[in-house]
C-alpha positions in Angstrom: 220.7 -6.3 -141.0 221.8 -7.4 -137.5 221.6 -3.9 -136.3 217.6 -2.7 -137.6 216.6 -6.6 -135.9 218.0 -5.4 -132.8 216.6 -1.8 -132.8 213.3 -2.9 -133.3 214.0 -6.1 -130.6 214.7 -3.1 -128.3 211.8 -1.1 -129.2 209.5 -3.7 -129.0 211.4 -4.7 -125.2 210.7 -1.1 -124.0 207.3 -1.6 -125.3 206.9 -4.5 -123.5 207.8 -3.4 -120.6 205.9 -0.1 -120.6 202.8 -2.6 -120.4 204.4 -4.6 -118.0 204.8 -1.6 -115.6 201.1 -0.6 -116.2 199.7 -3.9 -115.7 202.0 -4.3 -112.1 200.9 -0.5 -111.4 197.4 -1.9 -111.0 198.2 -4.9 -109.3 199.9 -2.3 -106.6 196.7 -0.4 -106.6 194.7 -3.0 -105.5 197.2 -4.6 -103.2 197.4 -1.6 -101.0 193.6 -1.6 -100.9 194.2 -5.2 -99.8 196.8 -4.0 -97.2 194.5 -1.5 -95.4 192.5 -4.3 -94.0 195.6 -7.1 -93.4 197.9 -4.9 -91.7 198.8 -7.3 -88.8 199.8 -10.0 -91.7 201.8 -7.1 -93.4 203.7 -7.0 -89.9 204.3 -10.7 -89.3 205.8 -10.7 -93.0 208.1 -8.1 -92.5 208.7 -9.2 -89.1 210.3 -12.2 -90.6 211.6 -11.0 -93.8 213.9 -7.5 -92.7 216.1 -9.9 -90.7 216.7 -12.2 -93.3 217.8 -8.9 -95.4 219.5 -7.6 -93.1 221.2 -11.1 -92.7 222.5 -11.5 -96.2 223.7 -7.8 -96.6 226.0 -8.6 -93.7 227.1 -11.4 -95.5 227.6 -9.2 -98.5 229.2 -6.5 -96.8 232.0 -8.9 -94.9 232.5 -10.4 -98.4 233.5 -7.0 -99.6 235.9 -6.6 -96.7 237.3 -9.6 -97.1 238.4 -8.8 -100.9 239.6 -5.2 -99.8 241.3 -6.6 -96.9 243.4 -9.1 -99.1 243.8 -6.6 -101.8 245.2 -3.8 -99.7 247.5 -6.4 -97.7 248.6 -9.4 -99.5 248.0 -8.3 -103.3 246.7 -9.0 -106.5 247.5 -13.0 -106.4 246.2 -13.1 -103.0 243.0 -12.1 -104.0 242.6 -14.2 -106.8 243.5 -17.2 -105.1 240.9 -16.5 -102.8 238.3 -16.1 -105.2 239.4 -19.7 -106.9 239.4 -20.7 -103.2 236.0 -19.5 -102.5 234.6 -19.9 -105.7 234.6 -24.2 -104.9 233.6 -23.0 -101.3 230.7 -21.2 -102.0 229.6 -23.9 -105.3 229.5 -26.6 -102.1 227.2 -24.2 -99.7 224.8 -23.3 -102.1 224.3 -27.2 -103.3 224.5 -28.7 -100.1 222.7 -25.9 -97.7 219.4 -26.1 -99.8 219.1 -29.4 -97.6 217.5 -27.3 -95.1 214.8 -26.6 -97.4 212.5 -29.7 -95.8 213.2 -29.0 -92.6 211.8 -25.7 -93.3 208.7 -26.8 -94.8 208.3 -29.3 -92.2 209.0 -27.5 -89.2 207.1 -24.8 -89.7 204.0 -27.1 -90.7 205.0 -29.0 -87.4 204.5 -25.6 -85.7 201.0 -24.7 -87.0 200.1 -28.0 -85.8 201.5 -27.0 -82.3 203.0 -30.9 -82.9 206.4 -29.5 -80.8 207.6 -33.5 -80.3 207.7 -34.1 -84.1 209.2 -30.2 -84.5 212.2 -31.2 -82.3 212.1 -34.5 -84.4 213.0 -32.9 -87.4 215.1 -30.2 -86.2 217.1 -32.9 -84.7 217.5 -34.7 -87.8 218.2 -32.3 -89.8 221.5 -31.3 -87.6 222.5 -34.9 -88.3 222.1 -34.7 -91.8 223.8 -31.6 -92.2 226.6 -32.5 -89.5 227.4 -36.1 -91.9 227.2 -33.7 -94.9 229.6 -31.2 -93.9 232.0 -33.3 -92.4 231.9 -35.5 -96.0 232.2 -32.3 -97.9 235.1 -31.2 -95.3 237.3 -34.4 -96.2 236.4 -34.2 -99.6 237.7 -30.9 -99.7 240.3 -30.7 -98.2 241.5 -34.1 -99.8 241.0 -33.4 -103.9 242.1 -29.5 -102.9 244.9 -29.7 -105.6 242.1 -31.6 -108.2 239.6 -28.7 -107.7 241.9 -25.9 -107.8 243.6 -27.6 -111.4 240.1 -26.2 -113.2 241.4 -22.8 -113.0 244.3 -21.7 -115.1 246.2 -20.3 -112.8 250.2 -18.9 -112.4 251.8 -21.2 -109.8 251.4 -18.2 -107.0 248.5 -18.1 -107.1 247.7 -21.7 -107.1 250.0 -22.1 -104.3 248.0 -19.6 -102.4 244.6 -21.1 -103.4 245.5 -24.4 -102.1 246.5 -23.1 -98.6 243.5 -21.2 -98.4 241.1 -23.9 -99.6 242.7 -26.3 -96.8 242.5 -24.3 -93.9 238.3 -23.0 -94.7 237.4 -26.9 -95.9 237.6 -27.1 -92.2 234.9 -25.0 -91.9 232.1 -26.4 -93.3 231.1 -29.3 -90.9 230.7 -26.2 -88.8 228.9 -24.2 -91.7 226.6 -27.0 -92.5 225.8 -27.0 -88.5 225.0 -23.1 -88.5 222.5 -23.2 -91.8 220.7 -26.1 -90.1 220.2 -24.8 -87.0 218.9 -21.3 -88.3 216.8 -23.3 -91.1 215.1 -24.8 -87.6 214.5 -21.0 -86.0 213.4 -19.6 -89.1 210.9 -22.2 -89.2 209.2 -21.2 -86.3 209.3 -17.7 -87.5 212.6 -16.8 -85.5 214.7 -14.7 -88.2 215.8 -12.6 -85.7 218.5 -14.7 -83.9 220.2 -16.1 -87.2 220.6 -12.0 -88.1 222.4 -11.4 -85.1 224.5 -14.5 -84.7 225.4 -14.1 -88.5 226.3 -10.1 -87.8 228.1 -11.4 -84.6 230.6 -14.0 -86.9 230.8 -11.3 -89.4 232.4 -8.9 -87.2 234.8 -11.6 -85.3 235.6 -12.3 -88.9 236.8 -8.9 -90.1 238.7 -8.2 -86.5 240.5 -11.8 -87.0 241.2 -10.6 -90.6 242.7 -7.4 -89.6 244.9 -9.2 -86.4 246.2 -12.4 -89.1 246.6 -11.3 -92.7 248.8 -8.3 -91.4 250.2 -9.3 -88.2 249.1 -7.1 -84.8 250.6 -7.2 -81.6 250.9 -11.3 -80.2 248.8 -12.4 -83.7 251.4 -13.8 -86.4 251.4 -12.2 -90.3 250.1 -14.8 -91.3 248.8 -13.5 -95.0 246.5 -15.4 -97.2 246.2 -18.7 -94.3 245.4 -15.2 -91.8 242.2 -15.1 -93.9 241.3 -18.5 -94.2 242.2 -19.1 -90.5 239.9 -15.7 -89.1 237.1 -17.3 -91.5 237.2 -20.8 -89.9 237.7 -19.4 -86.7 234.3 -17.2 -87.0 232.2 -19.8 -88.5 233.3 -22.3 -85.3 232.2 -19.7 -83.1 229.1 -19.1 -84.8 228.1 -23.3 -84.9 229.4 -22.7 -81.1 226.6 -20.3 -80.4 224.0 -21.7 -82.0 224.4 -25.0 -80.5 224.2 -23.3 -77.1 220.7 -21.6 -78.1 219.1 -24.9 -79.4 220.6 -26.9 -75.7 219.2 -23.8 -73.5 216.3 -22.3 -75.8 213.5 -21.9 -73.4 210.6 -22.2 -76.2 209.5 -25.0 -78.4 212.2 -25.8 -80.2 215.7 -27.7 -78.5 218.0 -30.4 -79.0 217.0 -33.3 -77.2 218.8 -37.3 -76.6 215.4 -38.6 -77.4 215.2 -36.0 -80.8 218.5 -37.4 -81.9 217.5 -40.9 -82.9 216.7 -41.0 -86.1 213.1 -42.3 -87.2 212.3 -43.3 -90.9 209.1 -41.7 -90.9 210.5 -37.9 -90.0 213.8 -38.7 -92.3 212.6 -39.8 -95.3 210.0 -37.4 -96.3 213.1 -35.2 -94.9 214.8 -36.4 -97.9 212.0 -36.4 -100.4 211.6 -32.8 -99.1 214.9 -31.4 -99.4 217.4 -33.9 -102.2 215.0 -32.3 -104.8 216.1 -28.9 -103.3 219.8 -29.5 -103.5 219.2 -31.2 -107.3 217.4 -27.6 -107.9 220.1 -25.3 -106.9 223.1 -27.6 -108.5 221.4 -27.4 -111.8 221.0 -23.4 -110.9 224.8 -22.9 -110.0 226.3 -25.0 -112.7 223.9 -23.3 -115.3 225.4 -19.5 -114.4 228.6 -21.1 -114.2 227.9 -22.3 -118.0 226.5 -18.8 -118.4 230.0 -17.4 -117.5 232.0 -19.8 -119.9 229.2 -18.3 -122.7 230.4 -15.0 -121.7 234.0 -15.6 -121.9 233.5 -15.4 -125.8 233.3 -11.5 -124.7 236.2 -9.4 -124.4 237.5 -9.0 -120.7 235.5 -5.2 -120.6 232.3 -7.2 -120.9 233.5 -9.8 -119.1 234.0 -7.5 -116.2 230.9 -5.9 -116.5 229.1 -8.8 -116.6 230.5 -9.5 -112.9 229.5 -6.1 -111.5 226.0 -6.9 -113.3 225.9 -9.9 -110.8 226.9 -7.8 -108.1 224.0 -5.4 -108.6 221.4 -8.1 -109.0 222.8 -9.8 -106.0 222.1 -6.6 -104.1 218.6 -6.1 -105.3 217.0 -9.3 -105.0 217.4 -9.4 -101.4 214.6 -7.9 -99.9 212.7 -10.6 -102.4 214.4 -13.5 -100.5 213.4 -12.3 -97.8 210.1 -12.2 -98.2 210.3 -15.8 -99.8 211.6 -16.9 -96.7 208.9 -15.3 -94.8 206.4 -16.7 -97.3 207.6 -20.5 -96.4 207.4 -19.8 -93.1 203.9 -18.3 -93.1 202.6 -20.8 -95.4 203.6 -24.0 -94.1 202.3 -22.8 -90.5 199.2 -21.8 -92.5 198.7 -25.2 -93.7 200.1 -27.1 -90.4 197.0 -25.3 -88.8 194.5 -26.4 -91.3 193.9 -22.4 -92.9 194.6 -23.5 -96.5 192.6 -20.1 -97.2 195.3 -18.1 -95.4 198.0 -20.4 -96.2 197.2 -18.9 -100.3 196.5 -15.1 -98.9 200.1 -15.5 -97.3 201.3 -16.7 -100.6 199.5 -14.1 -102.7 200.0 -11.0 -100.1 203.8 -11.8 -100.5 204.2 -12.2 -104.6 202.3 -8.6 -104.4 205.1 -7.2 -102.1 208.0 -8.7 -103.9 206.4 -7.0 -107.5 206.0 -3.9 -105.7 209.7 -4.0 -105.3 210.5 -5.2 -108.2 208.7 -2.3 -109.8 210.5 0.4 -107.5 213.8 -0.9 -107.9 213.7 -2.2 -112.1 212.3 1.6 -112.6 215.2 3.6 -110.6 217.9 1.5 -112.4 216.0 2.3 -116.1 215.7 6.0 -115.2 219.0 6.5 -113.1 221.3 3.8 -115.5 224.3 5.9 -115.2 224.1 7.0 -111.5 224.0 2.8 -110.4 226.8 1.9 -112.9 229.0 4.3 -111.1 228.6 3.1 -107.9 230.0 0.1 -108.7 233.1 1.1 -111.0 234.4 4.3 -112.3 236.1 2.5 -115.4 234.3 4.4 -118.5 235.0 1.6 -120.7 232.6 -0.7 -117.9 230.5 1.8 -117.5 229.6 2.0 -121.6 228.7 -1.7 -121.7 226.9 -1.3 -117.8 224.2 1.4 -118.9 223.8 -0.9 -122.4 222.4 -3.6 -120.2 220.8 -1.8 -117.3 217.1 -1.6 -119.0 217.4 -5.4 -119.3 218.1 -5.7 -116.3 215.4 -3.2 -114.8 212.6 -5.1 -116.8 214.0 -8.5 -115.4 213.5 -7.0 -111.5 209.6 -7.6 -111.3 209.8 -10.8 -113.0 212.7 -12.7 -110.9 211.2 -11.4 -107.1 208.2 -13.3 -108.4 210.1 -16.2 -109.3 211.9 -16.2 -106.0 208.7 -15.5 -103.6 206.6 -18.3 -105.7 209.5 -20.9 -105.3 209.5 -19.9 -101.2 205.8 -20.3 -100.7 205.5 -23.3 -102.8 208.6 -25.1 -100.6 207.1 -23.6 -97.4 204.1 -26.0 -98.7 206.4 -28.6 -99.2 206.4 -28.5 -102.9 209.9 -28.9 -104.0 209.1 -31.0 -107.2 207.9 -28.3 -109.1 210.3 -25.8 -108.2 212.7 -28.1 -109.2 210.8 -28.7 -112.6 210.0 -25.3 -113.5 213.3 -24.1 -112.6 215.5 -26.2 -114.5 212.8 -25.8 -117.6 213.5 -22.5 -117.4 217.4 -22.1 -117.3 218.3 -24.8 -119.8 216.1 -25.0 -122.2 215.2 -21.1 -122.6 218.1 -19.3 -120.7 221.7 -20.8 -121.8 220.4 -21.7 -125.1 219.0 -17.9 -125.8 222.0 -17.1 -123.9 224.5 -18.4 -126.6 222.6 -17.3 -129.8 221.9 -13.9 -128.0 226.0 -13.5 -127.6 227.1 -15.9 -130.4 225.4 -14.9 -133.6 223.1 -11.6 -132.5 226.2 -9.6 -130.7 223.8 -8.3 -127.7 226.7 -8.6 -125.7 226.1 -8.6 -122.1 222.6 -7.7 -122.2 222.4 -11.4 -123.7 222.1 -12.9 -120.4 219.0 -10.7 -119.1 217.3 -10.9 -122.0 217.6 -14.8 -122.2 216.5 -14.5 -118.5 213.6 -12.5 -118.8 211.8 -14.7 -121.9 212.5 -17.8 -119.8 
């Protein structure tokens, strides 16, 4: 019974999104017409967007070095307790850093306006906000580290090893928290290129200070596990280190200033508005997938594990999409700061058009070529089974979530972070986790659950 509902669910999903395809084929069709005649706006997008790629697939790539790093020197237990480490780590940057969402918004309105006083204003701010945030989050941290890492069940190695780590990189986030302001402030003046390189610049002191601590070299210590935690702290001090230098010597618009630094209830508050409904947004995101996970956990550890590598692949191809949602705040909010409401909804449209085009190209290579992705990622045959199962899912979802992303981008960049926040927890909890759960509870879609439940919300 189960099994004929579930042939003809996926017959009638490849149906779907055989229309889907057409229907986004036209769209392309006319969009390139569209292109011919806006290629200067097709530049300034992609002018903004390719380093904010390129940014996060550093990020990415030291991430990877890290874990093979660990797992090559220290071990098994190592690695895990970095990964409970990080995993508290990386919940508190994601919550927190949407803060700079506002200053986004408002700084790159500020900018259209050519109103550089109230710019610096709320670049200014912003640090502050950031800087009392991280250093709160630091204590906190670093203070309940035993409470946080007592979630996880754990053996008492690797919790050991998980509280060391978490100690030394809480230290790092007033520093963190400095850095994502500072480049939320450049980006909103359409200056994506100088985060890229100081976050390519950290990433490469990062994996050197890896290589000289975790193992011992020459004068460095073996320092293990702490070598890791210590190289990452070190790295993201010397990245708040050089930004702060740029914003004290930048010879254009935007700088730190005494008279910036007081703080005035008219630039903070709407700050506030701006960017609490942000961090409310992405909280609700985070702990939904981390409820997604627990769902998934009913699985057995193969799907379980591919449902990780699933992430991973998703992770990897949504990124040109956010950053063309980042380009789509900035160009938008400058729109509107000059008063070109007309261009500020081109911007808007020109951008979902670029991020479907994607979507389209990438969701179609991962239907046709299933196999040929899953294997880049693991060679385990049992994985690989359970990856190809879900890869049409997840090729159906790739139009569909670059839209999501590049909508929620230009609407902040207008400063509309109430409905992003409304439309995006409408559509994770009351379609995604409950679909979720009945997808993997009582219909036995397995993995494939989760991109299903995510496409039909």
């Amino acid at each position: 019974m189960y099994q004929k509902i579930k042939n003809k669910f996926y017959l009638k999903i490849c149906a779907i999104y055989v229309i889907i395809v057409q229907i986004f084929l036209l769209v392309v069709v006319i969009i390139m017409n569209i292109l011919k005649d806006n290629k200067a706006l097709i530049i300034s997008i992609l002018t903004l967007s390719v380093p904010a790629i390129v940014e996060m697939l550093l990020n990415t790539l030291v991430g990877i070095s890290d874990t093979v790093l660990l797992s090559f020197y220290v071990g098994k237990d190592g690695l895990a307790a970095s990964g409970y480490a990080n995993q508290i780590i990386y919940m508190v940057i994601l919550v927190f850093s949407s803060f700079n969402v506002g200053a986004t918004a408002m700084i790159s309105r500020s900018y259209g306006e050519k109103n550089y006083q109230k710019l610096n204003e709320v670049s200014c701010e912003n640090l502050i906000l950031n800087s009392v945030l991280g250093l709160a989050m630091m204590m906190i941290t670093f203070l309940f580290s035993r409470q946080f890492m007592h979630i996880f069940d754990t053996t008492r190695t690797v919790f050991d090893m998980s509280i060391s780590f978490l100690n030394i990189t809480s230290f790092s986030l007033l520093f963190m928290f400095f850095s994502f302001a500072a480049g939320a402030s450049l980006r909103g003046i359409g200056n994506t290129m100088t985060p890229m390189l100081i976050t390519g610049g950290v990433n490469v002191i990062n994996i050197i200070l890896n290589i000289l601590l975790i193992r011992g070299v020459g004068i460095f210590p073996e320092m293990g596990i702490q070598g890791s935690a210590l190289a990452t702290t070190i790295s993201r001090i010397i990245g708040a280190g050089a930004y702060l230098l740029i914003l004290l010597n930048h010879k254009g618009h935007l700088r730190i200033s005494k008279a910036a630094l007081k703080l005035k209830k008219e630039i903070f508050m709407p700050l506030w508005q701006l960017s609490y409904k942000a961090g409310v947004e992405q909280f609700l995101t985070q702990f939904a997938f981390f409820i997604s996970g627990i769902i998934v956990s009913i699985l057995d550890t193969t799907s379980e594990a591919a449902f990780r590598v699933l992430l991973t692949i998703e992770q990897v191809s949504i990124m040109p999409a956010i950053g063309i949602s980042i380009a789509a705040a900035t160009l938008v909010g400058k729109s509107l700061g000059e008063k070109d409401n007309k261009k500020a909804r081109f911007t808007g449209y020109l951008c979902f058009g670029m991020g479907i085009m994607w979507g389209i190209l990438i969701g179609t290579f991962f239907a046709v070529f299933p196999n040929f992705t899953a294997r880049l990622f693991t060679p385990d045959a049992a994985i690989l089974s359970v990856l190809v199962g879900a890869m049409l899912a997840v090729a159906i979802d790739q139009p569909i979530i670059n839209y999501i992303f590049i909508v929620s981008g230009a609407l902040r960049g207008a400063g509309d972070t109430t409905t992003v926040m409304i439309l995006t927890s409408l559509r994770l909890w009351i379609f995604f986790l409950p679909l979720t759960y009945v997808f993997v509870k009582y219909m036995g879609m397995g993995v494939k659950s989760i991109w299903v439940a995510e496409i039909i919300g």
